[in-house]
Backbone bond lengths (Angstrom), bond angles and torsions (degrees), N, CA, C in turn:
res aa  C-N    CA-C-N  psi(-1)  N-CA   C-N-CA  omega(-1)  CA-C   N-CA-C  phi
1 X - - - 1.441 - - 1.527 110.65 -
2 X 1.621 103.05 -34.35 1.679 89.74 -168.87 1.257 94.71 -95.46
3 X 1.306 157.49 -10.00 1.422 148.25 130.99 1.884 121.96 -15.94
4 X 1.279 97.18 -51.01 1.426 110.00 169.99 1.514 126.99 -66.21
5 X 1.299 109.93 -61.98 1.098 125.51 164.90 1.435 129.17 -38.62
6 X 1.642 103.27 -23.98 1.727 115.14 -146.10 1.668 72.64 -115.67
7 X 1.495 147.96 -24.73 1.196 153.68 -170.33 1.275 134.45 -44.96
8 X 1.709 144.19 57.29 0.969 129.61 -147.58 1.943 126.76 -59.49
9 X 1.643 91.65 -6.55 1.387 96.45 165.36 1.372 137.85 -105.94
10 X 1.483 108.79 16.99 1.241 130.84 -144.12 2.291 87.52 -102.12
11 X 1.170 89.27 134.83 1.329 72.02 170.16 1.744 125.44 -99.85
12 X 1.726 133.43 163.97 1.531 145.83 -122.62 1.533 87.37 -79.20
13 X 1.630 106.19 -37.36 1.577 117.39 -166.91 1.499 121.08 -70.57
14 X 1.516 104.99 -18.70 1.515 111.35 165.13 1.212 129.75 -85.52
15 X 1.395 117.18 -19.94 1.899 138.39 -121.50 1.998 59.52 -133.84
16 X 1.217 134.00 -48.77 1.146 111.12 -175.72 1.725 120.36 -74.67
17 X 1.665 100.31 -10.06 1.910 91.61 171.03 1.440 111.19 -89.24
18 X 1.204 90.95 -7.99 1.752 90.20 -173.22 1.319 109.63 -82.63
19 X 1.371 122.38 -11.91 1.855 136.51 -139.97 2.196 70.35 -117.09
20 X 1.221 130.28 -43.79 0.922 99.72 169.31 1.324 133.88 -92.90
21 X 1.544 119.87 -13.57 1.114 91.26 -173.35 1.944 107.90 -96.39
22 X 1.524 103.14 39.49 1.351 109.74 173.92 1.344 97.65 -94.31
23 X 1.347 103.32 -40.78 1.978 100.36 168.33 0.947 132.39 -67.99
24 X 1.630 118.99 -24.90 1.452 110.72 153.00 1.622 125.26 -66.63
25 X 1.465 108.91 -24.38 1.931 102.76 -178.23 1.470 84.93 -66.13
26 X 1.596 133.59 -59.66 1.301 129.46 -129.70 1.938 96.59 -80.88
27 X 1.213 109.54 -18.41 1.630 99.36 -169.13 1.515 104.08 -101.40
28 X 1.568 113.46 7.77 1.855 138.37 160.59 1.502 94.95 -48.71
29 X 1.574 126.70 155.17 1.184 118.39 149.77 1.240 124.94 -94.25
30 X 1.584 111.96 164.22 1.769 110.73 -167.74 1.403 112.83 -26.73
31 X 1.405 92.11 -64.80 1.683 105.77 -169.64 1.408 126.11 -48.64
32 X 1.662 110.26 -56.42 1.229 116.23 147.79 1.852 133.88 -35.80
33 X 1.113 110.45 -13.69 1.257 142.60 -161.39 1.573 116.69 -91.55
34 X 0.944 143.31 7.87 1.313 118.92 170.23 1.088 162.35 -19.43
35 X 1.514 121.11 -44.35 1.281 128.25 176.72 1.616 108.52 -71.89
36 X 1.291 100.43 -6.40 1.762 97.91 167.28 1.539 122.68 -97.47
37 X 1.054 112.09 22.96 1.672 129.97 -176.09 2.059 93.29 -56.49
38 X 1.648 86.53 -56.45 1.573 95.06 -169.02 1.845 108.12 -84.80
39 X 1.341 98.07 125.75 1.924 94.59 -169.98 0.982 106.19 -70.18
40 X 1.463 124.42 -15.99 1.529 127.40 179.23 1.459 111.73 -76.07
41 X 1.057 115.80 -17.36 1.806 105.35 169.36 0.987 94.38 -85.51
42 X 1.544 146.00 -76.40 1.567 149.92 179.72 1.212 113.27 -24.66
43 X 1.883 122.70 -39.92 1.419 117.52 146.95 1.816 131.96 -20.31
44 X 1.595 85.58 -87.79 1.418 118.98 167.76 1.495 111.12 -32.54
45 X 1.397 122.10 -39.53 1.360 123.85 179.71 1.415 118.65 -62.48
46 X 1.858 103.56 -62.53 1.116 100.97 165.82 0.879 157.39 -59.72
47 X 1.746 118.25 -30.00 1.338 144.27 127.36 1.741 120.84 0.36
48 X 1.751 99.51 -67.60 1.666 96.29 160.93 1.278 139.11 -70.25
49 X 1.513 104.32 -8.35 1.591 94.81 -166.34 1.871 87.00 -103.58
50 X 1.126 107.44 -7.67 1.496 102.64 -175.44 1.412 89.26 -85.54
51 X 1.109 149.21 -29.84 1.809 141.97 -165.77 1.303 111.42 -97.02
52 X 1.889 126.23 -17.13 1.142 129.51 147.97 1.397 129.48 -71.93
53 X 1.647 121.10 -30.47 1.010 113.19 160.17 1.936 132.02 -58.88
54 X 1.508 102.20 -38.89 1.637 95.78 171.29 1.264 106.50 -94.43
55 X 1.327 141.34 38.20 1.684 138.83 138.51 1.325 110.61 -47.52
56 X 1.461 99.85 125.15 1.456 80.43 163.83 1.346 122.05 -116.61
57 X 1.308 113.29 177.67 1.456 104.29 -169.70 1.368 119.92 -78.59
58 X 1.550 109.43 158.12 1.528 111.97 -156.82 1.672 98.15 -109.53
59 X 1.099 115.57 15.77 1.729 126.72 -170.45 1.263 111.93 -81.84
60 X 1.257 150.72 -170.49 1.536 135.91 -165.02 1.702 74.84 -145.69
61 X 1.551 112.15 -174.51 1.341 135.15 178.01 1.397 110.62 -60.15
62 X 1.532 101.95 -71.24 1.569 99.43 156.49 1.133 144.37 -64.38
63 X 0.959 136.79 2.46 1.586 125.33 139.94 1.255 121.07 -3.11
64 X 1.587 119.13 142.31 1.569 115.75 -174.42 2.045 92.83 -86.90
65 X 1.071 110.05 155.63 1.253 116.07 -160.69 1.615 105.42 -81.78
66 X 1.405 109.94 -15.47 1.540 99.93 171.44 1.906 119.82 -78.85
67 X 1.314 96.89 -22.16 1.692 104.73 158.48 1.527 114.16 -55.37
68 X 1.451 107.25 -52.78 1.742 107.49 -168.37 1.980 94.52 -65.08
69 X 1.553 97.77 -35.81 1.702 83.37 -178.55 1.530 134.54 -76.36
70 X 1.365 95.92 -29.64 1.758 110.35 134.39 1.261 123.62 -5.37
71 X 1.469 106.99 -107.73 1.257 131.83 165.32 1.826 101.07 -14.48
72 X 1.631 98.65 -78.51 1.566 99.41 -173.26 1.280 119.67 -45.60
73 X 1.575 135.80 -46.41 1.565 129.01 176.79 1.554 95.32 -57.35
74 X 1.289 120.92 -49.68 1.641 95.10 -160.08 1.907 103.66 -78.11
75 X 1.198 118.30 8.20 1.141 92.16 177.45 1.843 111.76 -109.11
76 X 1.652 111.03 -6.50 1.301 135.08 155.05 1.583 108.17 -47.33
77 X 1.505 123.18 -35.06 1.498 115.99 177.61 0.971 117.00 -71.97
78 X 1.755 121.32 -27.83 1.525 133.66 -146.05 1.903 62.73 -84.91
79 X 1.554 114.94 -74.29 1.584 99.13 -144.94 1.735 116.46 -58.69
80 X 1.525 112.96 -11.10 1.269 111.22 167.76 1.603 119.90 -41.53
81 X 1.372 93.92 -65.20 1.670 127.42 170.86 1.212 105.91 -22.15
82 X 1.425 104.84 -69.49 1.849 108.70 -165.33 1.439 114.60 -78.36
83 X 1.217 108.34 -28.84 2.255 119.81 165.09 1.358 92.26 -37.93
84 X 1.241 140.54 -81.47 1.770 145.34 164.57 1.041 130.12 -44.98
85 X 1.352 124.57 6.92 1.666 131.17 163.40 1.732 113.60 -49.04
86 X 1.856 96.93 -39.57 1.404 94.15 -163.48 1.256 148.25 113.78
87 X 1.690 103.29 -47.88 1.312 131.18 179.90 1.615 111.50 -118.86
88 X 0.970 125.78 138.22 1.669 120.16 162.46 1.487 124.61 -82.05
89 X 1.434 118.67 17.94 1.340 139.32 -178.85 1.260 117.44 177.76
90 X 1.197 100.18 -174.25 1.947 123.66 162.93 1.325 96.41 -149.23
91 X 1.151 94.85 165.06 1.975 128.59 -159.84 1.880 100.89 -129.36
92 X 1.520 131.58 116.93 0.917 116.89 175.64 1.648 95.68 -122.80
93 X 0.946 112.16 158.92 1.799 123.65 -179.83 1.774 89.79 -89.77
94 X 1.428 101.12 108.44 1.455 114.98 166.56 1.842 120.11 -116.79
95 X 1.161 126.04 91.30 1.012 127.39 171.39 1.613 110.14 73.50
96 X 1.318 135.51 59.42 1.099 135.83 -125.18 1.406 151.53 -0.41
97 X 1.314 117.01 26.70 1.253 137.58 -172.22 1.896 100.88 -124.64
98 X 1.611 111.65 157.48 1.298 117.72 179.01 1.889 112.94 -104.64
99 X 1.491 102.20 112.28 1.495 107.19 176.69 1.073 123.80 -94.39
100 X 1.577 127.20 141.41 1.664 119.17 168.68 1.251 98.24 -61.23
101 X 1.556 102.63 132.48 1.747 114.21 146.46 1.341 113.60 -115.38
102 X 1.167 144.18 172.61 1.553 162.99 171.91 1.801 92.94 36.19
103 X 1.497 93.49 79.64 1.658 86.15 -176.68 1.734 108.37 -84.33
104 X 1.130 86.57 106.43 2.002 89.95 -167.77 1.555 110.29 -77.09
105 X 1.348 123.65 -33.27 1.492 114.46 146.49 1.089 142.09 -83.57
106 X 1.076 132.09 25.67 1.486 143.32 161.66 1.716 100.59 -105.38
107 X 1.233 129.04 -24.22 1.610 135.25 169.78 1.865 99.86 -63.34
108 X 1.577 96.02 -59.91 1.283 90.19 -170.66 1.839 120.42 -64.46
109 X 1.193 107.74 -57.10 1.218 101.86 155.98 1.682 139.92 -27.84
110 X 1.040 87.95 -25.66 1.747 116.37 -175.17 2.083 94.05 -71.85
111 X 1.506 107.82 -56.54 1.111 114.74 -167.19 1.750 113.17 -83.17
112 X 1.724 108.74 -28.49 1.817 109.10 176.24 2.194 97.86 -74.01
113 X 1.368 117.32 -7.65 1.456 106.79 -169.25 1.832 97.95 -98.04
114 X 1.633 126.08 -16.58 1.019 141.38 -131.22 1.647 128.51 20.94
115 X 1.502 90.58 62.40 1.566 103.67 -165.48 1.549 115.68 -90.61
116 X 1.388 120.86 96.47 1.465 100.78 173.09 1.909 106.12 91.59
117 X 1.228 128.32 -14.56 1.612 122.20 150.13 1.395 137.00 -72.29
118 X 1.104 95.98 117.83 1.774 91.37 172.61 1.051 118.09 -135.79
119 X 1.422 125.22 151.57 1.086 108.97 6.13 1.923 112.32 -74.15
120 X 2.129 107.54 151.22 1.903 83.97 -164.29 1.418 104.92 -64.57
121 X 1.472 87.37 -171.51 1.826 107.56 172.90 1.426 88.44 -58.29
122 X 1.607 108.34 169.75 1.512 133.81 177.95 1.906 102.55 -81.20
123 X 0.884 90.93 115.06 1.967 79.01 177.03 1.431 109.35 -73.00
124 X 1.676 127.82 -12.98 1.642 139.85 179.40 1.524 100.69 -93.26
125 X 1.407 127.61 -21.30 1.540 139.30 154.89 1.218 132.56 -92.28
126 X 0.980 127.61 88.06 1.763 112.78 -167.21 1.587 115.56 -91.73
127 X 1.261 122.54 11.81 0.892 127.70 -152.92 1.475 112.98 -83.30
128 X 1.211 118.18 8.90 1.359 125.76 -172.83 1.729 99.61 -104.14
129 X 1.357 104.17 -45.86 1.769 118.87 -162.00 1.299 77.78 -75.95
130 X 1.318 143.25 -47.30 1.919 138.33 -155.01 1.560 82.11 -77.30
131 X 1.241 154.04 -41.68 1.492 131.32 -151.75 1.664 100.99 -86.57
132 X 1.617 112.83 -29.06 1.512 125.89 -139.42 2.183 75.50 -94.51
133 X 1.392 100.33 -33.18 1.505 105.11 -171.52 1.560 109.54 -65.48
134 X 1.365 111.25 -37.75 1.590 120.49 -174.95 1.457 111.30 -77.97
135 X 1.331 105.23 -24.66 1.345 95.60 -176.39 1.695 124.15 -98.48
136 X 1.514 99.75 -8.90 1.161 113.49 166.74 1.897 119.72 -67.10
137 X 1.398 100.64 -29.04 1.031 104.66 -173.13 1.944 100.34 -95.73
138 X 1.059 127.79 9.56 1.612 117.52 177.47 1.463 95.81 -100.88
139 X 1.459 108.77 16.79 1.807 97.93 -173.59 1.802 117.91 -81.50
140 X 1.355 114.53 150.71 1.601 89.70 171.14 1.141 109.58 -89.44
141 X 1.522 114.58 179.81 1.344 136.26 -179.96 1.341 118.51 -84.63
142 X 1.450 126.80 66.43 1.435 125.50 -164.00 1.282 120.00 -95.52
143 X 1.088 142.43 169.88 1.671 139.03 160.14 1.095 112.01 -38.44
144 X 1.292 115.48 123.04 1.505 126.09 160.81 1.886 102.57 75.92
145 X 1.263 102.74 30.75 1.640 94.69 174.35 1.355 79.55 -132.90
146 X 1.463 98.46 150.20 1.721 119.41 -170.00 1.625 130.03 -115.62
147 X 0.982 96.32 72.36 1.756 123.04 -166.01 1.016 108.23 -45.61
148 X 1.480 137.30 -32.02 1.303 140.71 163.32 1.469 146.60 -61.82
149 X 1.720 94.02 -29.94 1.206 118.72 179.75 1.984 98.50 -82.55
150 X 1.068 105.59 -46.46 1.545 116.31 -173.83 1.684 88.52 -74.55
151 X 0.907 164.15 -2.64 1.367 158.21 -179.27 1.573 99.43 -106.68
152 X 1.421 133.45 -32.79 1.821 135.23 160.30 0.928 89.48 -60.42
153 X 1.893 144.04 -78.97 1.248 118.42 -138.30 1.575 118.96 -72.76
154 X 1.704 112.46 -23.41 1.253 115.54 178.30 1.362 121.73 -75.35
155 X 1.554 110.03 -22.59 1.315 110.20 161.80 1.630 124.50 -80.95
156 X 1.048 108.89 -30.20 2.062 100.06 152.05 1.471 107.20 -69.38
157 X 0.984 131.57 -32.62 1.831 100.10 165.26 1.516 129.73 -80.28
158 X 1.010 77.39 -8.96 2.081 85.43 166.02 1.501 100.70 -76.10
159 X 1.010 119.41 -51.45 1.540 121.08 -166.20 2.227 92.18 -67.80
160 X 0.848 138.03 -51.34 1.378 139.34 160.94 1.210 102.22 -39.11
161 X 1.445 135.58 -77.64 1.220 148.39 -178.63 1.639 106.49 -34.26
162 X 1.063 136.74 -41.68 1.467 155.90 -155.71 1.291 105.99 -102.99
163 X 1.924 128.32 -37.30 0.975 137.99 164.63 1.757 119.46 -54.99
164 X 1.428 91.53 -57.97 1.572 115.20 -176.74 1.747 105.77 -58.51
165 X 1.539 112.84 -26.79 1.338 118.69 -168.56 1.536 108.67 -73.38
166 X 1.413 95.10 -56.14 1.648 99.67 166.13 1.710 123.98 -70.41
167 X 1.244 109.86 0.53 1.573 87.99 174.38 1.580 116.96 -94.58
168 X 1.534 93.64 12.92 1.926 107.95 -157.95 1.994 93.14 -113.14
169 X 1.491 91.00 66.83 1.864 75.97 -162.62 1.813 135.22 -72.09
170 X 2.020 83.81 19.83 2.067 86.96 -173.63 1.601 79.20 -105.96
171 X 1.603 131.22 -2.23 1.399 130.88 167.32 1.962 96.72 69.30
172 X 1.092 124.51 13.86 1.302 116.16 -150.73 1.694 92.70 -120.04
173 X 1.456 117.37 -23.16 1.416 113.81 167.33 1.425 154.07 -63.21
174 X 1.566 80.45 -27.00 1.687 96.35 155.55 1.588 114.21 -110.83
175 X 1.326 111.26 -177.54 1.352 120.01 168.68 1.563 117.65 -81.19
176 X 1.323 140.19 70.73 1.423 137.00 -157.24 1.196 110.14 -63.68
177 X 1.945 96.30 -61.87 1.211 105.44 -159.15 1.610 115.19 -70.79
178 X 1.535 127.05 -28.26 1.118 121.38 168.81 1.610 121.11 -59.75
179 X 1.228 109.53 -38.93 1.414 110.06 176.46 1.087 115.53 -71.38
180 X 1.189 127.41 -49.30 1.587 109.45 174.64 1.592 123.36 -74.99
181 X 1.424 121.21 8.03 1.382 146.85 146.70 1.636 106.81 -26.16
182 X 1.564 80.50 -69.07 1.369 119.36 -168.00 1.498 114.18 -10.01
């Protein structure tokens, strides 16, 4: 899967079954779980879905808009994926000191602020920032991950989220109630 995924010739429509059924191994439980025995595949996993998520899109302005929405569902799986990683990082021993690698909440965060994606989330869809939002919040509280800082940015998208709610006043245009489910 992460061969595919990681594929620059591979086409969005495949790289998107693979983007899920990485979310189905990863939202498996441990036990159920095997192929994650070794952290180095579970690495490797995350690794891709973290390098598919900041792709950016190769579409021009004009593009017909169901391409740009394209793009966006399959890249809604990638952030499914990483919401169930688990961890809000990895730690590698670099030159005797410990570095973030595959910082999976600072990605997600990246996508509930729409900071730096493109093409961004839909501001008439939120459904990308609500997955990237839920999963930010199933993270634990580990050393050197910063619960506070990720608790500002999710609370300016609530305040967006709350904005966007009221400008929709039959409330019936978006999906509310599922997202705030969430």
């Amino acid at each position: 899967m992460v061969k595919e995924i990681q594929s620059p010739t591979q086409t969005d429509e495949v790289k998107f079954w693979m983007l899920r059924a990485l979310n189905r191994l990863f939202a498996a439980k441990p036990a159920a779980n095997p192929k994650f025995d070794d952290p180095a595949v579970e690495s490797r996993c995350v690794q891709a879905l973290l390098e598919f998520l900041a792709r950016k899109w190769d579409g021009t302005a004009s593009s017909p808009s169901e391409e740009v929405n394209g793009f966006r569902y399959a890249r809604r799986e990638a952030i499914r994926a990483l919401s169930k990683t688990r961890l809000p990082f990895e730690l590698e021993k670099k030159d005797m000191k410990d570095e973030v690698v595959r910082p999976t909440a600072l990605a997600l965060l990246r996508v509930v602020r729409n900071d730096g994606i493109v093409p961004t989330a839909s501001i008439l869809e939120l459904s990308e920032q609500c997955e990237a939002f839920v999963g930010v919040c199933h993270f634990p509280a580990i050393g050197g991950y910063l619960p506070d800082y990720a608790a500002y940015h999710l609370g300016l998208f609530l305040v967006d989220f709350a904005t966007a709610y009221g400008a929709d006043p039959s409330g019936k245009a978006l999906a509310w109630r599922g997202w705030a489910k969430g």
